[in-house]
PDB file of N, CA, C and O in Angstrom:
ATOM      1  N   UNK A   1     -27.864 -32.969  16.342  1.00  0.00           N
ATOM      2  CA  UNK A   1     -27.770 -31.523  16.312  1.00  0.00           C
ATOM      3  C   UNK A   1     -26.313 -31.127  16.037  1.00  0.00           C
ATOM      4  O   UNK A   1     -25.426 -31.811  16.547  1.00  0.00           O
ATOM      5  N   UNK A   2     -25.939 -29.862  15.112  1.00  0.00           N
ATOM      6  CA  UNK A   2     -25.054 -29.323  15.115  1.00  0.00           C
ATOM      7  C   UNK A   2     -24.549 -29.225  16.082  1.00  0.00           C
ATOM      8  O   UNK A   2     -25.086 -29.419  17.172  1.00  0.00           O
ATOM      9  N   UNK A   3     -22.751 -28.717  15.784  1.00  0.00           N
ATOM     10  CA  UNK A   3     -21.906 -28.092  17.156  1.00  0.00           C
ATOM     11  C   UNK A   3     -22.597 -26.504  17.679  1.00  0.00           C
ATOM     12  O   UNK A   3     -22.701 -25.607  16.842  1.00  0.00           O
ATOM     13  N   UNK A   4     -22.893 -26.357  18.645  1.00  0.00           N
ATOM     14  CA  UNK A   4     -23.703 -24.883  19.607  1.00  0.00           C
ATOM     15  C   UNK A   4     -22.448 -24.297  19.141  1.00  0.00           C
ATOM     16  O   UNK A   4     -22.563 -23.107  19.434  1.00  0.00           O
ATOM     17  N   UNK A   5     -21.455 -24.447  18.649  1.00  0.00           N
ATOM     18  CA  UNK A   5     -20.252 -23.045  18.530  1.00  0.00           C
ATOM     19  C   UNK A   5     -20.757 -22.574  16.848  1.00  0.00           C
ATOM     20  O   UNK A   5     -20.798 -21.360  16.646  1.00  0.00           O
ATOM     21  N   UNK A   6     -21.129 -23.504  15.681  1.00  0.00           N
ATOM     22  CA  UNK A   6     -21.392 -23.329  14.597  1.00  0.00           C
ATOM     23  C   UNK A   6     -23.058 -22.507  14.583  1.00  0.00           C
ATOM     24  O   UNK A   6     -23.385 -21.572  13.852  1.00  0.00           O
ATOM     25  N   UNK A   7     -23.801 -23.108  15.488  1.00  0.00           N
ATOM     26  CA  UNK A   7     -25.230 -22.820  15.492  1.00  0.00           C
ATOM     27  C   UNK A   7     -24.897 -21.052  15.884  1.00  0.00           C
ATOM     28  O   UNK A   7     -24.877 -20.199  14.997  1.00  0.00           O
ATOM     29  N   UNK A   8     -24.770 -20.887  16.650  1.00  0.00           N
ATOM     30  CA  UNK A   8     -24.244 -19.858  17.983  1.00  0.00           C
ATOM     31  C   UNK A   8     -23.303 -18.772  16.918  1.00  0.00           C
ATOM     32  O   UNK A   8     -23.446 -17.588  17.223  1.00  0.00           O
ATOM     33  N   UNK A   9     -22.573 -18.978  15.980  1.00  0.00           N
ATOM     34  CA  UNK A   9     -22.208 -18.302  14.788  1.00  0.00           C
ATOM     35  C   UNK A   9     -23.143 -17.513  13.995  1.00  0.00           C
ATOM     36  O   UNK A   9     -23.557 -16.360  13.875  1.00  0.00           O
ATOM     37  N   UNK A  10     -23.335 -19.168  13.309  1.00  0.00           N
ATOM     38  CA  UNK A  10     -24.146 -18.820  12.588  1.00  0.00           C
ATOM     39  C   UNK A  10     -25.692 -18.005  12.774  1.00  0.00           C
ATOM     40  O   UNK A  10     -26.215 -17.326  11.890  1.00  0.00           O
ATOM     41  N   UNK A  11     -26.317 -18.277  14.264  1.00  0.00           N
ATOM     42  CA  UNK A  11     -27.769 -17.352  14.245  1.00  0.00           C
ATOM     43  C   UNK A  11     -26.910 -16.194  14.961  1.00  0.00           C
ATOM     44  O   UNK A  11     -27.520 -15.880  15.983  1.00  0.00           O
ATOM     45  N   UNK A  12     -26.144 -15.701  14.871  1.00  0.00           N
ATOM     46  CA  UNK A  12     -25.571 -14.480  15.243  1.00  0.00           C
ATOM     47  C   UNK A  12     -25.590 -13.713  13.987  1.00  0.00           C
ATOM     48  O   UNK A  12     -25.917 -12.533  13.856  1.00  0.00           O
ATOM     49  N   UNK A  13     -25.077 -14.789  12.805  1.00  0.00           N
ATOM     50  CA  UNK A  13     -24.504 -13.709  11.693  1.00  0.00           C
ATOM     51  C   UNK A  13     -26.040 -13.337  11.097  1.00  0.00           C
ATOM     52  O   UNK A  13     -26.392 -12.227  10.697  1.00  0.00           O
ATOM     53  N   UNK A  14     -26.930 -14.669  11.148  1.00  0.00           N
ATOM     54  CA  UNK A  14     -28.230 -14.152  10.741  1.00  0.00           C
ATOM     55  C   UNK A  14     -28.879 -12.870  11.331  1.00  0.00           C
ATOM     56  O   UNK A  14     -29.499 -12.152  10.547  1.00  0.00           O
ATOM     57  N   UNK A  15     -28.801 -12.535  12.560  1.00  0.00           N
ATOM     58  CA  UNK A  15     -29.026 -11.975  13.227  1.00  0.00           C
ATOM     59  C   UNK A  15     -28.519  -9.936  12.988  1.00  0.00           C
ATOM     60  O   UNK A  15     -29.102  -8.854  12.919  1.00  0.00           O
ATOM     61  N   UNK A  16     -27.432 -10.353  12.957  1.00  0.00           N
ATOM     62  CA  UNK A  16     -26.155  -8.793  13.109  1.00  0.00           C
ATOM     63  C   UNK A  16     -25.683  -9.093  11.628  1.00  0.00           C
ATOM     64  O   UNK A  16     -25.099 -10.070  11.162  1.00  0.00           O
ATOM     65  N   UNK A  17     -26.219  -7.699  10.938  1.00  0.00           N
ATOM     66  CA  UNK A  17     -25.320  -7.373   9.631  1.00  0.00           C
ATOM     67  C   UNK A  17     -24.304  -6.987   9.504  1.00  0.00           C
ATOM     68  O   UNK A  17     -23.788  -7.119   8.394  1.00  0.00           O
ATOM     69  N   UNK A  18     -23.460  -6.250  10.720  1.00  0.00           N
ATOM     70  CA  UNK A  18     -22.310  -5.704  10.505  1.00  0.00           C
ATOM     71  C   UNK A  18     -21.485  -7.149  10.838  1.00  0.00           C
ATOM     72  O   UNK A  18     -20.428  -7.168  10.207  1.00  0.00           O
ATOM     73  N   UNK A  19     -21.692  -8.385  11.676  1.00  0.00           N
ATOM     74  CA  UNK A  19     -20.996  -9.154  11.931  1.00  0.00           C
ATOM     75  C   UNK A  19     -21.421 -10.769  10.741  1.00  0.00           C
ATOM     76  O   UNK A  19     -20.920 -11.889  10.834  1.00  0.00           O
ATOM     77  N   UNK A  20     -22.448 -10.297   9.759  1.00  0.00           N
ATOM     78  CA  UNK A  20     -22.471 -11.191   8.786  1.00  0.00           C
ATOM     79  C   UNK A  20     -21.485 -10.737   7.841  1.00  0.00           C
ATOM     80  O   UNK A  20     -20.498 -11.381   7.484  1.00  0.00           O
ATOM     81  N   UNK A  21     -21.927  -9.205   7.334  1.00  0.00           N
ATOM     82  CA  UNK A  21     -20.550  -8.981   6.831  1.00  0.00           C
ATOM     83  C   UNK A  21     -19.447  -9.387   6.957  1.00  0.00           C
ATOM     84  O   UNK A  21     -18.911 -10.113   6.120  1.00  0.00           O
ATOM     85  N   UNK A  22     -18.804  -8.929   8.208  1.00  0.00           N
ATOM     86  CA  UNK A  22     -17.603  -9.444   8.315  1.00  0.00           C
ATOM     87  C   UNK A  22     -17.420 -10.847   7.851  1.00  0.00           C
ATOM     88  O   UNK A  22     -16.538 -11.046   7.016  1.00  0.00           O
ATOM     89  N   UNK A  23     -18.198 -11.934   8.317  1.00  0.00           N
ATOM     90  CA  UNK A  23     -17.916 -13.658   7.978  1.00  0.00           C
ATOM     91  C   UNK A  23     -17.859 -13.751   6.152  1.00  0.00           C
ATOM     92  O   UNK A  23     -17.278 -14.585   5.458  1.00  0.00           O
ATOM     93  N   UNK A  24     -18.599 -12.699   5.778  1.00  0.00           N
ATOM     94  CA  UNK A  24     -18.802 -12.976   4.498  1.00  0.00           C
ATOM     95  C   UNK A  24     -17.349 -12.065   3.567  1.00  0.00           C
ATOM     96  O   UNK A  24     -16.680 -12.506   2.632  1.00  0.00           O
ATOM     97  N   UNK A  25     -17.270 -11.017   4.102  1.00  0.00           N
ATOM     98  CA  UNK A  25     -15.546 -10.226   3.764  1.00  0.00           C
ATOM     99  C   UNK A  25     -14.191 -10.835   3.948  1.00  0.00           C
ATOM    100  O   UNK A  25     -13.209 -10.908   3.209  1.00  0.00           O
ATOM    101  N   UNK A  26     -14.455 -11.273   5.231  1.00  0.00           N
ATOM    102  CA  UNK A  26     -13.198 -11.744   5.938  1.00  0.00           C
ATOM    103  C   UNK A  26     -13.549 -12.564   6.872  1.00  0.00           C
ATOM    104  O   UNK A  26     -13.699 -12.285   8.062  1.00  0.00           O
ATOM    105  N   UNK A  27     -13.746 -14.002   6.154  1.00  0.00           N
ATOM    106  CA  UNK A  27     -14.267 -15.158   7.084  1.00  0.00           C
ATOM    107  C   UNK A  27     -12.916 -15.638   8.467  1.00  0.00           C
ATOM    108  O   UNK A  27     -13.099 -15.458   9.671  1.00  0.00           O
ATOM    109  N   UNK A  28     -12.230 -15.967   8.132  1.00  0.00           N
ATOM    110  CA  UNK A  28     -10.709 -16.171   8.574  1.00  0.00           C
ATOM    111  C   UNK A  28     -10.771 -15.226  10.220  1.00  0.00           C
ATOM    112  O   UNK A  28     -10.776 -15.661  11.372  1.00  0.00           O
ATOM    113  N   UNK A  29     -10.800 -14.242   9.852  1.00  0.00           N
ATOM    114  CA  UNK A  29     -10.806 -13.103  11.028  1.00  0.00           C
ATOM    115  C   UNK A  29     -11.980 -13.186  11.612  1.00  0.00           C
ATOM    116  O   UNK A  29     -11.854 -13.174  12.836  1.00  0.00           O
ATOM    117  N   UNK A  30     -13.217 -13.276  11.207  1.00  0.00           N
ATOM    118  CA  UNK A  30     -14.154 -13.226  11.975  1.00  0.00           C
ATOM    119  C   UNK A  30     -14.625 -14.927  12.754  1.00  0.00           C
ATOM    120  O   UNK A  30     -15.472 -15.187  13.609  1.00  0.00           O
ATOM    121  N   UNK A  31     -13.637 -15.839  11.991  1.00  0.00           N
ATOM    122  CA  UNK A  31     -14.006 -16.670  12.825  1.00  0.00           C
ATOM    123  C   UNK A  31     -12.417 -17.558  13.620  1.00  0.00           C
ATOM    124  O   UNK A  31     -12.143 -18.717  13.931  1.00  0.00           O
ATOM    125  N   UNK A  32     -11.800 -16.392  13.670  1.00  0.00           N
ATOM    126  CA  UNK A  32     -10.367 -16.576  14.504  1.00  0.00           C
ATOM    127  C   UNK A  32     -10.704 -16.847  15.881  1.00  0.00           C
ATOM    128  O   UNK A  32     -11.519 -16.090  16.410  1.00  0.00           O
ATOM    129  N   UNK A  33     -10.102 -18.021  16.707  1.00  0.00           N
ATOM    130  CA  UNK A  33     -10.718 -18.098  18.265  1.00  0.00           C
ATOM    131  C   UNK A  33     -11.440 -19.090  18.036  1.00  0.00           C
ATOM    132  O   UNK A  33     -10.678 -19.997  17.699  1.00  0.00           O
ATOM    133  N   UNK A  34     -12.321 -19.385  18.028  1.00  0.00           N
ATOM    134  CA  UNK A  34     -13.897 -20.169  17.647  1.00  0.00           C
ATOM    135  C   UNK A  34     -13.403 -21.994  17.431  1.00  0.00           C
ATOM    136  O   UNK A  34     -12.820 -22.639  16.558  1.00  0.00           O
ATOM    137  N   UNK A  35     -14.010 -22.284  18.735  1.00  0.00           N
ATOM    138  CA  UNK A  35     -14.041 -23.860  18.752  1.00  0.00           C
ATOM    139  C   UNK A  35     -14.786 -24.820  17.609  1.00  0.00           C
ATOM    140  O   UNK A  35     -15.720 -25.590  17.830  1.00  0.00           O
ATOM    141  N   UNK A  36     -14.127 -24.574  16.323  1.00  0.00           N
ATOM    142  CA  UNK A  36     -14.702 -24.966  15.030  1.00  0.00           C
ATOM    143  C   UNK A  36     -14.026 -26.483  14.635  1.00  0.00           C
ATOM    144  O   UNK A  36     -12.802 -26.594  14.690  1.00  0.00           O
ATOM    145  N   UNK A  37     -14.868 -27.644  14.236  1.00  0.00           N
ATOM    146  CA  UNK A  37     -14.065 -28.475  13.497  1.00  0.00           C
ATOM    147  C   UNK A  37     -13.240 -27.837  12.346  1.00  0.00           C
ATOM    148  O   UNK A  37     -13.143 -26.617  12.213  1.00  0.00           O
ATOM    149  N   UNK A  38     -12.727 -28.629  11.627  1.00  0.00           N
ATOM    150  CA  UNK A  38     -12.503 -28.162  10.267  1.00  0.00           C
ATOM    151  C   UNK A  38     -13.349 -28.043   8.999  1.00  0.00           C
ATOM    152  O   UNK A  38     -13.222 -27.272   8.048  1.00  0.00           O
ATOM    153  N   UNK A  39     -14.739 -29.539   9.360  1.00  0.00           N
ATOM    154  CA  UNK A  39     -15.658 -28.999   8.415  1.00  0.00           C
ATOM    155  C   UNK A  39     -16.579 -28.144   8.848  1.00  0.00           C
ATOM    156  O   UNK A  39     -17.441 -28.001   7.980  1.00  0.00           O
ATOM    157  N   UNK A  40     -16.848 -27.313  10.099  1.00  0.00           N
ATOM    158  CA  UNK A  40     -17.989 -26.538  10.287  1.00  0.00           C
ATOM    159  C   UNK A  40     -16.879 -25.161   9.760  1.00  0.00           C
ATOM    160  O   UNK A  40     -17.271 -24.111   9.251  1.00  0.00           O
ATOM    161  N   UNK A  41     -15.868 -25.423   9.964  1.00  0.00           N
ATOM    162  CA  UNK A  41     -14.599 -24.185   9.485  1.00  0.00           C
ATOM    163  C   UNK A  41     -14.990 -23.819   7.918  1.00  0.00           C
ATOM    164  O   UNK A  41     -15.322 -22.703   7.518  1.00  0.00           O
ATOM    165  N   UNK A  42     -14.899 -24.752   7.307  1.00  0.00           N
ATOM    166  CA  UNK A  42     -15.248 -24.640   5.884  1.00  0.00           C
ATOM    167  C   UNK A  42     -16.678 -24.378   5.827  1.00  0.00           C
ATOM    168  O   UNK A  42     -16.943 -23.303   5.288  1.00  0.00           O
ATOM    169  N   UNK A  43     -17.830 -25.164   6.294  1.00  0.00           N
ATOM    170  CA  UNK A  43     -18.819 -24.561   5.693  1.00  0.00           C
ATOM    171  C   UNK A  43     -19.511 -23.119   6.419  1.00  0.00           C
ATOM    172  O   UNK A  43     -20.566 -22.562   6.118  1.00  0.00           O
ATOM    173  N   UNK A  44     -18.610 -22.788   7.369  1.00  0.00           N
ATOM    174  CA  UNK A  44     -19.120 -21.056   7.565  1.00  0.00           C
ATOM    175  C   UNK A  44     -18.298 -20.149   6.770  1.00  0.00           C
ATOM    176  O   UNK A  44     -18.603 -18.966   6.618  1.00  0.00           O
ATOM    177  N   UNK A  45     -17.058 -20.791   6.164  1.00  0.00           N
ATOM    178  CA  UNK A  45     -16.242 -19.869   5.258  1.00  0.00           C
ATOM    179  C   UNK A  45     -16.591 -19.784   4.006  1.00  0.00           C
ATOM    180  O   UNK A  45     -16.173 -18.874   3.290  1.00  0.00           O
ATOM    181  N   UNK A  46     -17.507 -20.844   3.526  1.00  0.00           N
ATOM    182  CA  UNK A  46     -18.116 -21.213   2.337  1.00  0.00           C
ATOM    183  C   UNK A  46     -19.246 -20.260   2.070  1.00  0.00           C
ATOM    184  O   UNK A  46     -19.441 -20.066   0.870  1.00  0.00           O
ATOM    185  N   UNK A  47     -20.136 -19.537   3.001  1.00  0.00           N
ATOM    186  CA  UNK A  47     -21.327 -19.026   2.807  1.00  0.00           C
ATOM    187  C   UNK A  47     -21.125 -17.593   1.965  1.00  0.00           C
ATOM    188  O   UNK A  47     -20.186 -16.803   1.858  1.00  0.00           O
ATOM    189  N   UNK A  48     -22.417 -17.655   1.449  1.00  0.00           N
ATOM    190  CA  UNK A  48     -22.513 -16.243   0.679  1.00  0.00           C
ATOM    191  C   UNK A  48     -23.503 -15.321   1.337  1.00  0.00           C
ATOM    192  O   UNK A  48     -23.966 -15.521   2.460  1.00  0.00           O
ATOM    193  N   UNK A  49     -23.816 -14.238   0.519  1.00  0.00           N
ATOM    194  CA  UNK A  49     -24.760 -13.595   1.030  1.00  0.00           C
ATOM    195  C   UNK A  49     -26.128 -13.978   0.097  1.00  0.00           C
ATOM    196  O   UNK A  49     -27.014 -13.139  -0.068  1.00  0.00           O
ATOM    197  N   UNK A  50     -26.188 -15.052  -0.370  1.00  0.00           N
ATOM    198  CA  UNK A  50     -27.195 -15.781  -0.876  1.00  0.00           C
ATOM    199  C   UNK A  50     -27.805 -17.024   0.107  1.00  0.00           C
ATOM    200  O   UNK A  50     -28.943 -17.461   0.283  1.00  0.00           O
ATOM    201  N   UNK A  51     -26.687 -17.317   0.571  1.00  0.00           N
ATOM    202  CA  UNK A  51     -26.921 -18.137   1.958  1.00  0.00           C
ATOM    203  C   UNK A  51     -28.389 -17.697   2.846  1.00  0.00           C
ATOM    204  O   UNK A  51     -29.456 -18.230   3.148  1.00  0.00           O
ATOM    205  N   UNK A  52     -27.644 -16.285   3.054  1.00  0.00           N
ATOM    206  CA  UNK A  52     -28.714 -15.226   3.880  1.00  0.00           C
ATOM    207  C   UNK A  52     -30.145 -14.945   3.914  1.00  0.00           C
ATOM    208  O   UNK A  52     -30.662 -14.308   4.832  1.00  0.00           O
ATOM    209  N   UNK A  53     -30.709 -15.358   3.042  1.00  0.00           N
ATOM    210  CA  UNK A  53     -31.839 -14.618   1.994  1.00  0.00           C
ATOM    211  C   UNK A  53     -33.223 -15.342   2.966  1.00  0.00           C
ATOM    212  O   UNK A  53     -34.309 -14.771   3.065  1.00  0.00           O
ATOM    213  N   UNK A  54     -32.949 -16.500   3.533  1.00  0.00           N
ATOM    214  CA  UNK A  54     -34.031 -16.765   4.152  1.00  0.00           C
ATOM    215  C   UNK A  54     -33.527 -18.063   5.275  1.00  0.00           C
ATOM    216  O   UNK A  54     -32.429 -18.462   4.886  1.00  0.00           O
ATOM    217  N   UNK A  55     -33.837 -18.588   6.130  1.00  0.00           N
ATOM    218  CA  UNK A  55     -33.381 -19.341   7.181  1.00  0.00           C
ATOM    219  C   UNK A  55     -33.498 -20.528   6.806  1.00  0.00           C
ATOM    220  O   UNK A  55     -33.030 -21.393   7.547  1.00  0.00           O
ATOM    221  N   UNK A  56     -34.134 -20.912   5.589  1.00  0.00           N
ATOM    222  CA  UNK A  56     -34.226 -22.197   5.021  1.00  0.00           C
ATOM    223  C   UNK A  56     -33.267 -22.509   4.152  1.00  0.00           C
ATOM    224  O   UNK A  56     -32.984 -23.692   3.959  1.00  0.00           O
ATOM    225  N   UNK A  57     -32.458 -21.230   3.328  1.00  0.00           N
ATOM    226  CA  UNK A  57     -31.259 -21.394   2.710  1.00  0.00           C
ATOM    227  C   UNK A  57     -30.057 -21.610   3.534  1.00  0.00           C
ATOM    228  O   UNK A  57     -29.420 -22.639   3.308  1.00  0.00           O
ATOM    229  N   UNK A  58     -29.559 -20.652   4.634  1.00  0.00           N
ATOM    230  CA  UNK A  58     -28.809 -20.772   5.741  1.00  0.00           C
ATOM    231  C   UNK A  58     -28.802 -22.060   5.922  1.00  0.00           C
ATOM    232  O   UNK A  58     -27.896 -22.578   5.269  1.00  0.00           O
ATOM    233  N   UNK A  59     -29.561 -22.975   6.663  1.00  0.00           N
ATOM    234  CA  UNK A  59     -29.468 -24.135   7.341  1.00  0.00           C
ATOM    235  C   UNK A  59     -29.443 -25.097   6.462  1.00  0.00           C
ATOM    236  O   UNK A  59     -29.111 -26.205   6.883  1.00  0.00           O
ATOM    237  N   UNK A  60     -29.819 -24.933   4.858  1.00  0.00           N
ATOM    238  CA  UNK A  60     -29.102 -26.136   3.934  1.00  0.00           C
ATOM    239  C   UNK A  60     -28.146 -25.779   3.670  1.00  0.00           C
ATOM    240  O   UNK A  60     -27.473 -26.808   3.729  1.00  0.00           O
ATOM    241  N   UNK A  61     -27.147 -24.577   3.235  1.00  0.00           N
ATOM    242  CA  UNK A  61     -25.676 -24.296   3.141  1.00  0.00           C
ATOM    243  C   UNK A  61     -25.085 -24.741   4.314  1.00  0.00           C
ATOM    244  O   UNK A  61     -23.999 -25.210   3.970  1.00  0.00           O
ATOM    245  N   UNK A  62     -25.195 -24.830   5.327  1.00  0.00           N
ATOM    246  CA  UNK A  62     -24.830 -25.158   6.734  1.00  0.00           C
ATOM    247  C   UNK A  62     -24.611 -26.827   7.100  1.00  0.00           C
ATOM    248  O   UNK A  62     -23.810 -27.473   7.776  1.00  0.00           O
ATOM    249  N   UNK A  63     -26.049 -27.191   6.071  1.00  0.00           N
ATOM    250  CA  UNK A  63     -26.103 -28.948   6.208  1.00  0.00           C
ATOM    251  C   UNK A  63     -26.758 -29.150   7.855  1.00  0.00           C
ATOM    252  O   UNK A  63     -26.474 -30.161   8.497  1.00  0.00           O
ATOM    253  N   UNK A  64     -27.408 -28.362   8.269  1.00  0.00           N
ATOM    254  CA  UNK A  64     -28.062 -28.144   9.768  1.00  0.00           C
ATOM    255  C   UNK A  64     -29.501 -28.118   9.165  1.00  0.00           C
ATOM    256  O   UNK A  64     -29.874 -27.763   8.046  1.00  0.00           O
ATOM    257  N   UNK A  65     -30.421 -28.747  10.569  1.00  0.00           N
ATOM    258  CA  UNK A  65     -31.698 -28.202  10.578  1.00  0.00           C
ATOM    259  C   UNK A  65     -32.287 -27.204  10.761  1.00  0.00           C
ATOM    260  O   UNK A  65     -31.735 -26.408  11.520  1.00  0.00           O
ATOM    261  N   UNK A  66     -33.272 -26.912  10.326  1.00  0.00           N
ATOM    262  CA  UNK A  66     -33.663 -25.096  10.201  1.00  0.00           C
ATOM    263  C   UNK A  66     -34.366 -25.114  11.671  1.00  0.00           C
ATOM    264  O   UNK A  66     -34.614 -24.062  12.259  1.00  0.00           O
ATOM    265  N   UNK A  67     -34.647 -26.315  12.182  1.00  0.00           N
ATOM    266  CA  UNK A  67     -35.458 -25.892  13.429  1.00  0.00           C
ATOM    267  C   UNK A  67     -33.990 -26.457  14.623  1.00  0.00           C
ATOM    268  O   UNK A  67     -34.271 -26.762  15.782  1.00  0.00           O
ATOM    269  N   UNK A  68     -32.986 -26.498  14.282  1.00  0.00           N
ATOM    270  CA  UNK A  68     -32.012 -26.056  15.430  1.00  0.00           C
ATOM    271  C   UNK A  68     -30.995 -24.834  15.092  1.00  0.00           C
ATOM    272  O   UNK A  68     -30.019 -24.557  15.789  1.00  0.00           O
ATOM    273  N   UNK A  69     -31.393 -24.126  13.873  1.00  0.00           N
ATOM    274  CA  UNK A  69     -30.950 -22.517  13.754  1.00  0.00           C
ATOM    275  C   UNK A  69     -31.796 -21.368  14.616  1.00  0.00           C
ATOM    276  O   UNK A  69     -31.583 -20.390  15.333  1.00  0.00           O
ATOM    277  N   UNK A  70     -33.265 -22.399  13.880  1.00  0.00           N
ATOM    278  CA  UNK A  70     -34.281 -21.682  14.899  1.00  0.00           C
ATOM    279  C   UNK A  70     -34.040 -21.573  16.468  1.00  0.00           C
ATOM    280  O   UNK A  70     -33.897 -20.585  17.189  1.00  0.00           O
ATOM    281  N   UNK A  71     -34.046 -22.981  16.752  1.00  0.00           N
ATOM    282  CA  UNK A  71     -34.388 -23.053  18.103  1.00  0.00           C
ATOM    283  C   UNK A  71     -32.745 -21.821  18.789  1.00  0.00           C
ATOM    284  O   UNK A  71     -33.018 -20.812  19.440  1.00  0.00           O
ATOM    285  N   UNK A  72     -31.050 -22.233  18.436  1.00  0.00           N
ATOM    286  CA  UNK A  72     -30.472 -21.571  18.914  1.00  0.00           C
ATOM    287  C   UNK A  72     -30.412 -20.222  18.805  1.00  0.00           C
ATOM    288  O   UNK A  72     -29.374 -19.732  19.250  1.00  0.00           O
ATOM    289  N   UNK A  73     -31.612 -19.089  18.116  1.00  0.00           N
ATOM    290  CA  UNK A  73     -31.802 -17.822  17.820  1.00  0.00           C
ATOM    291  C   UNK A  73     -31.976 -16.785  19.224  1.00  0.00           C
ATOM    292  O   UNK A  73     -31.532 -15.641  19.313  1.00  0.00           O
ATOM    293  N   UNK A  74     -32.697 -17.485  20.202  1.00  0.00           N
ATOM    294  CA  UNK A  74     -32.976 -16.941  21.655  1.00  0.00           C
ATOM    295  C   UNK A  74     -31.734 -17.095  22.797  1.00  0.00           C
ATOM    296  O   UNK A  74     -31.559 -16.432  23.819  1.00  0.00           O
ATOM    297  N   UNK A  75     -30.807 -18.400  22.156  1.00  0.00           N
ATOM    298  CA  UNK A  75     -29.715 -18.282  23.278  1.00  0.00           C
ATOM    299  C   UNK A  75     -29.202 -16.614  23.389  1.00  0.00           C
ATOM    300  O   UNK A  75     -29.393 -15.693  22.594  1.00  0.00           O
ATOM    301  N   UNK A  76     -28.561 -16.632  24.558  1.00  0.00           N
ATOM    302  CA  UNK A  76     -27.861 -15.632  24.964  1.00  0.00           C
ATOM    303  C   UNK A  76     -26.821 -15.167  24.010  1.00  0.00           C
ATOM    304  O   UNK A  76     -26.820 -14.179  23.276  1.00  0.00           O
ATOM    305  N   UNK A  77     -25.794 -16.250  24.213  1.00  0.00           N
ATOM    306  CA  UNK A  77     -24.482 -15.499  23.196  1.00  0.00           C
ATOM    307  C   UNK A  77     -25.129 -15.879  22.074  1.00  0.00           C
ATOM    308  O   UNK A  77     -24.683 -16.878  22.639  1.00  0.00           O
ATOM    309  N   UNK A  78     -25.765 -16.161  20.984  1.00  0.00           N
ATOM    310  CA  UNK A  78     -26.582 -15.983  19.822  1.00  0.00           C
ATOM    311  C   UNK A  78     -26.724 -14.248  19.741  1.00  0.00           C
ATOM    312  O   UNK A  78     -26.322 -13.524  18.830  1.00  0.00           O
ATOM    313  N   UNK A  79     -27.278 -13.933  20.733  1.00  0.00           N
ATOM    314  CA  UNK A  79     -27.698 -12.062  20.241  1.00  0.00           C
ATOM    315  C   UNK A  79     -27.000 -11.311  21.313  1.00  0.00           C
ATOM    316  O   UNK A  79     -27.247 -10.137  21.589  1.00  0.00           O
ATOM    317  N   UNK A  80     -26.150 -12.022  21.879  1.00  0.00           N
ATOM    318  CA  UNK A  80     -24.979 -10.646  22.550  1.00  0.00           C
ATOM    319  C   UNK A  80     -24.056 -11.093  21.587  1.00  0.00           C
ATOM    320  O   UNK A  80     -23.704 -10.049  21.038  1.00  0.00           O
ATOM    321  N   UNK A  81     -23.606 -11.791  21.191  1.00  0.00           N
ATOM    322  CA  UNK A  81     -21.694 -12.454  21.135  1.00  0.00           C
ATOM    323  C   UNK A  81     -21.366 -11.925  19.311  1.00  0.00           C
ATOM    324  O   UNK A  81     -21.596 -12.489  18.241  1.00  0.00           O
ATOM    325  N   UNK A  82     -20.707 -10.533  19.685  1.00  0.00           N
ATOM    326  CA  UNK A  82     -20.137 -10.227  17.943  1.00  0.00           C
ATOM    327  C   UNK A  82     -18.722 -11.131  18.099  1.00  0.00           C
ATOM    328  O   UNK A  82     -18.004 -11.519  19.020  1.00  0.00           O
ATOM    329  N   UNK A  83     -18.778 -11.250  16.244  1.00  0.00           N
ATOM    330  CA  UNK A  83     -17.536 -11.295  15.921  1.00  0.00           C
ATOM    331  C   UNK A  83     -16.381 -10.864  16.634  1.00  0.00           C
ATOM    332  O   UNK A  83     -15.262 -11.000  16.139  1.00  0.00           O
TER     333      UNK A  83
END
């Protein structure tokens, strides 16, 4: 399984448009703070808003499984924790 800080991002941004935006405007800032390797750094800075389009695209741009995007969608900081 992915790092829970990349998952936990990422089903957030799926989640909140004003805070996908941001990752997708100004990746840098929106993921300032954030216990990121350097390659989960790159591939959340890498995403588009083509990424977005369905949860099966997300989690191959990501290089993650779609059923641990899924599964981290109900955590807590998943749908409280903005940018």
């Amino acid at each position: 399984m992915a790092n829970q800080e990349l998952l936990i991002l990422a089903g957030h941004a799926w989640q909140c448009p004003d805070c996908r935006r941001l990752l997708l405007e100004a990746p840098e800032k929106a993921l300032r703070g954030h216990r990121l390797t350097p390659d989960e750094h790159e591939r959340l800075t890498s995403l588009t808003a083509e990424d977005f389009t369905s949860l099966s695209a997300l989690a191959k741009a990501l290089d993650v499984e779609v059923s641990d995007l899924y599964d981290i969608m109900n955590h807590a900081r998943t749908r409280l924790r903005h940018f």
